[in-house]
N, C-alpha and C positions, 0 to 999 in steps of 0.2 A: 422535431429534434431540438435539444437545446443546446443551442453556443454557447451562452452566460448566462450565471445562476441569475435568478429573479432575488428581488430584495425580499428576505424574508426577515419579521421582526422578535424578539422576544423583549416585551416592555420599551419595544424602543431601542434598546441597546446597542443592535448590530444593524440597524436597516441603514442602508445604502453603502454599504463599507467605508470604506476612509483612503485619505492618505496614509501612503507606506512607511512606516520608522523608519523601514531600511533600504536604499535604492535596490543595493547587492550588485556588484557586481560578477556577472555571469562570466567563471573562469572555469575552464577545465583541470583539474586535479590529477594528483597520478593515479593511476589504473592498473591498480594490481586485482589479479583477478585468477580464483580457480581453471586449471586447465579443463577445456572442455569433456562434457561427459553425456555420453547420445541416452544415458536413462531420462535425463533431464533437460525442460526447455532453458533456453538464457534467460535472464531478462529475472533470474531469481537471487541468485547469488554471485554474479559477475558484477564488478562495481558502478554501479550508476553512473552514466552519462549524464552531461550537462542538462540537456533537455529532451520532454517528452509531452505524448499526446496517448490521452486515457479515453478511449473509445467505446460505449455499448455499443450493440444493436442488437436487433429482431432478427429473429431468422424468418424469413416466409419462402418456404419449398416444399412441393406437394411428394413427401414419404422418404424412408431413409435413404436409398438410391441417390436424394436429388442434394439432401444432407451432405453423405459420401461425397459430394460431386463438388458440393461448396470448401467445404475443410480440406479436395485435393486444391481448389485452384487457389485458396489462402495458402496451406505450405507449401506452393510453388512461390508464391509471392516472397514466401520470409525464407526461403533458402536464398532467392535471389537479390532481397532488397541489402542495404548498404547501412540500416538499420541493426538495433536488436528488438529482437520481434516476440510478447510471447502473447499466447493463444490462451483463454479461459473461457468456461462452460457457467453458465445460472442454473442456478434450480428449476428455471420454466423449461429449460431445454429438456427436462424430462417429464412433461407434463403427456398427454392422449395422442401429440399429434407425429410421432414416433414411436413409439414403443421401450420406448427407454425407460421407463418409471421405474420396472426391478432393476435396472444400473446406476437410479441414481449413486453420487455418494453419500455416504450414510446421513454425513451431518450437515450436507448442503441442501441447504433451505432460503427462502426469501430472507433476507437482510431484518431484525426488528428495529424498530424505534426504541432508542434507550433513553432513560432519563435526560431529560435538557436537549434531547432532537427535536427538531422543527423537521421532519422529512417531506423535501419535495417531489412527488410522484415524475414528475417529468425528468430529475436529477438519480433517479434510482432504478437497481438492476439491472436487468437485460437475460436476452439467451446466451450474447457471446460478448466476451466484451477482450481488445486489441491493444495491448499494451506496448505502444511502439518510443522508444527509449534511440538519441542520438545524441550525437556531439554540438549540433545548430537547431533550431526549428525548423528550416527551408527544409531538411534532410527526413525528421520524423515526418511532416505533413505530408511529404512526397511518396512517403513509402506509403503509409495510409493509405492514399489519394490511390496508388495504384492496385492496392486490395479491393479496392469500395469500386472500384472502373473492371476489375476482373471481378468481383461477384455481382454486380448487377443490381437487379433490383432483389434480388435472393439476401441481402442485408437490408434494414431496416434502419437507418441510424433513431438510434434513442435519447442516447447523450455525450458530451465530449469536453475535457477538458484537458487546456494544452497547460503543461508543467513543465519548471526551472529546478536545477538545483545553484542558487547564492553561494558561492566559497565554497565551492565543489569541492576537497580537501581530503584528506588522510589522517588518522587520528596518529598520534606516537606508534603505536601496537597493529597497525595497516587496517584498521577500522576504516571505512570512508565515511566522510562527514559533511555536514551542510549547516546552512545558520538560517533558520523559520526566519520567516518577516517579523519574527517578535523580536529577532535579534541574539537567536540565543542556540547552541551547538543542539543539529540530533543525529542519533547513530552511534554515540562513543558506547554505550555500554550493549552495543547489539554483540547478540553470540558471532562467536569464530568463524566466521566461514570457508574457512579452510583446515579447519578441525571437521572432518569428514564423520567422525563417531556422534559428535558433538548435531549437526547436521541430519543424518539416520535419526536422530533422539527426538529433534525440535522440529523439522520441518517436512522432510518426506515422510507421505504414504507410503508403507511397506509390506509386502506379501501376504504376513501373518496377522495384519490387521484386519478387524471385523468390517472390510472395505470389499465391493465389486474385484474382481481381481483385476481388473484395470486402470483402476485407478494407480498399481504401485507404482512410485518414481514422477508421481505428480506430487500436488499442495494444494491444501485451502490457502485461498488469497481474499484480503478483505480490503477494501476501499473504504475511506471515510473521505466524503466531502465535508471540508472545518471552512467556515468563514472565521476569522478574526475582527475583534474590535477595535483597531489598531487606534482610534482618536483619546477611547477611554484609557488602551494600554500607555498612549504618548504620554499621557497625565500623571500615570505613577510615578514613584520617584524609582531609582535604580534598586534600591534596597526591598523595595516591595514585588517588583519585579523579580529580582534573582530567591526572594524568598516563595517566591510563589513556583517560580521552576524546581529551586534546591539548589542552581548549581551559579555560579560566579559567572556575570557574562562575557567578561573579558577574556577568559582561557578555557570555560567549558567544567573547572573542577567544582565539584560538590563542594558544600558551604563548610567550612572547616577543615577541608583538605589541602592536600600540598596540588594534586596531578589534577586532570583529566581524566585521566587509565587510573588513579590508584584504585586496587581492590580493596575495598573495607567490607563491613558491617554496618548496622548501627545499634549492634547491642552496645555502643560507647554512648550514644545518644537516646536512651528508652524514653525521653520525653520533649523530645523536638526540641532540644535549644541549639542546636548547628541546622538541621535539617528541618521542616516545620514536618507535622505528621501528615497535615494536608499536601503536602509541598507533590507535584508532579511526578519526579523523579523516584521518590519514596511509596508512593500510592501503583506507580506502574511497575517496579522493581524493588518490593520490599528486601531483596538479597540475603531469604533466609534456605535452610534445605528445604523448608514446605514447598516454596512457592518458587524452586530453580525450574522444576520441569514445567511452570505455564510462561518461561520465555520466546520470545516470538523474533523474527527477523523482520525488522522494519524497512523499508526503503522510499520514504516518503520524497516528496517533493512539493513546493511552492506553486500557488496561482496567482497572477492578478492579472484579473479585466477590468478597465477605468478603476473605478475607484472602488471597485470588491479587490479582495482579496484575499490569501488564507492559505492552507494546510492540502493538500493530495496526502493522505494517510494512507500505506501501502503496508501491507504486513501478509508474511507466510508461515506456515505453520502448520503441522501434521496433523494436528487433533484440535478442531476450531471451537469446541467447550473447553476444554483444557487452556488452550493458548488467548488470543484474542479474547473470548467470551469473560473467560473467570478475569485477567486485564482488563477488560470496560468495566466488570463489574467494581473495581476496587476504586477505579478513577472516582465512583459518579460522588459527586460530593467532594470535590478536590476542590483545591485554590483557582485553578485554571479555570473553574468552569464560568464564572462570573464575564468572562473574556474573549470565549470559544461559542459557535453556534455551527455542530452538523447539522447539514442540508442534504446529505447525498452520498452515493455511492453504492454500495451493496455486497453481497457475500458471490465468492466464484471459489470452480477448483480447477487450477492451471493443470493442462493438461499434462500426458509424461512427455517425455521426449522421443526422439523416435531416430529410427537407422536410417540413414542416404538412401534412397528412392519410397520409402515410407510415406504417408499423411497422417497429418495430428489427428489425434481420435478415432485411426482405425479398428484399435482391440475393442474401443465404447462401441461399435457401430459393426462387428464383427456378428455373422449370425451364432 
């Protein structure tokens, strides 16, 4: 299993990470948060906790019965834990050694290597993988710790890393926000999460989708492990930096704006002179009506072990070609990328939610 990413290089760039721009410190923010809804797990659209631990592993249990029998003693765990707990599935989990291959979900598949990845096999996918989200890190390890002691050796760990959110915060408009180790706001232009239509649109599986019928009231969830080059970022000057985001670091607002929140366009801008056309924020949210429905819900969070460290890229989303996919594609060739180096992570689909005395992934594992 891996603790800490290995040093992986491109030309040198990013090998052995760096010092931090930014200490950050680790505050908790207010929490405002959709009222609960048993279609759905937490850990989606309920506001992010200070801190977390991103967990794979393997599954190794001989037939579905013994499957069954792992996924009750996990949602015994995360009804009980003092955490928020959510549960996801990989693409191997429906490979020959259950019978699951006609359930998978349609567009979950092993994770690809996109332009300007370095992927480390030992940092990537899994059968199951444990998204445990709290207020301290004593709190997420603990709850972990007590999953991985009740399944035994029936989990595998594969890979793990423990995440921060920096100026935990709330945007004007009840967005929650955080500030990357580059020093710089994410989360202000994520969709409404308490816009429930908005929601149904971008992020849940739904009935009438060409999906297993089990899946409705789940998500594709994607992980990106980023290292950061935080010695080469310290070198820029600010100007280069906020031009390379789009947005002013000091308040969060796009380059020629008044807000954070303001809505605009940038039919005001057709050739990059506020925004650059490379610029991050423009390349991920071009904000025209083509490209509203490949919005996605971010909920990322920060790492650093000694002297790596970098991005936990968290994002959900109903239709993973749509959302996610057609978004990476627009990044590759951004400003950012000279900066950034993925190493890890992979594609999951959280499972649905489920009613009081329920287990997660019963309908999947239903004869």
């Amino acid at each position: 299993m891996s603790d800490g990413p290995r040093t992986i290089s491109r030309r040198g760039l990013l090998a052995g990470g760096a010092a931090m721009a930014l200490a950050g410190c680790v505050t908790e923010g207010p929490q405002a948060t959709p009222g609960p809804d048993l279609r759905h797990q937490p850990g989606i659209l309920t506001a992010p906790p200070t801190t977390a631990v991103f967990a794979a592993f393997d599954i190794r249990v001989p037939g579905r019965e013994a499957l069954a029998g792992v996924l009750r003693q996990i949602s015994v765990q995360v009804a009980a834990a003092p955490s928020e707990i959510l549960v996801s599935v990989g693409a191997s989990l429906f490979d020959d050694r259950y019978g699951l291959a006609a359930r998978r979900p349609a567009a979950l598949t092993t994770m690809p290597s996109f332009p300007n990845d370095v992927l480390d096999s030992a940092w990537c996918h899994g059968d199951l993988l444990v998204q445990v989200c709290a207020p301290d890190a004593t709190t997420a390890q603990s709850s972990l710790s007590s999953i991985e002691r009740t399944t035994g050796a029936a989990l595998v760990p594969r890979w793990r890393m423990p995440a921060f959110r920096p100026e935990n915060t709330m945007s004007a408009t009840g967005r929650p926000t955080t500030r990357n180790l580059f020093g710089f706001e994410e989360g202000i232009s994520n969709p409404d999460v308490h816009d429930a239509a908005t929601m149904a649109q971008l992020v849940w599986v739904a009935q009438d989708d060409s999906e297993p019928h089990w899946t409705a009231g789940g998500s594709y969830q994607v992980i990106r492990l980023v290292r950061f080059a935080t010695q080469l970022w310290d070198r820029e000057p600010l100007s280069t930096q906020e031009s390379v985001f789009g947005r002013r670091r000091s308040d969060g607002a796009p380059l020629g704006r008044g807000t954070e929140t303001e809505d605009f366009t940038y039919a005001d801008d057709p050739t990059g002179q506020l925004v650059a056309l490379d610029a991050h924020i423009r390349r991920a949210n071009p904000r025209t009506p083509e490209t509203a429905g490949s919005r996605i819900l971010r909920r990322g969070y920060s790492y650093r072990t000694g002297t790596d460290a970098g991005l936990v890229f968290v994002c959900f989303q109903r239709d993973l070609g749509k959302g996610f996919e057609t978004v990476q594609g627009r990044l590759t060739g951004e400003a950012l990328d000279k900066y950034i180096l993925s190493f890890g992570g992979g594609y999951f689909f959280a499972l649905p939610g489920v009613a009081p005395g329920q287990y997660l992934g019963a309908d999947l594992l239903a004869a």
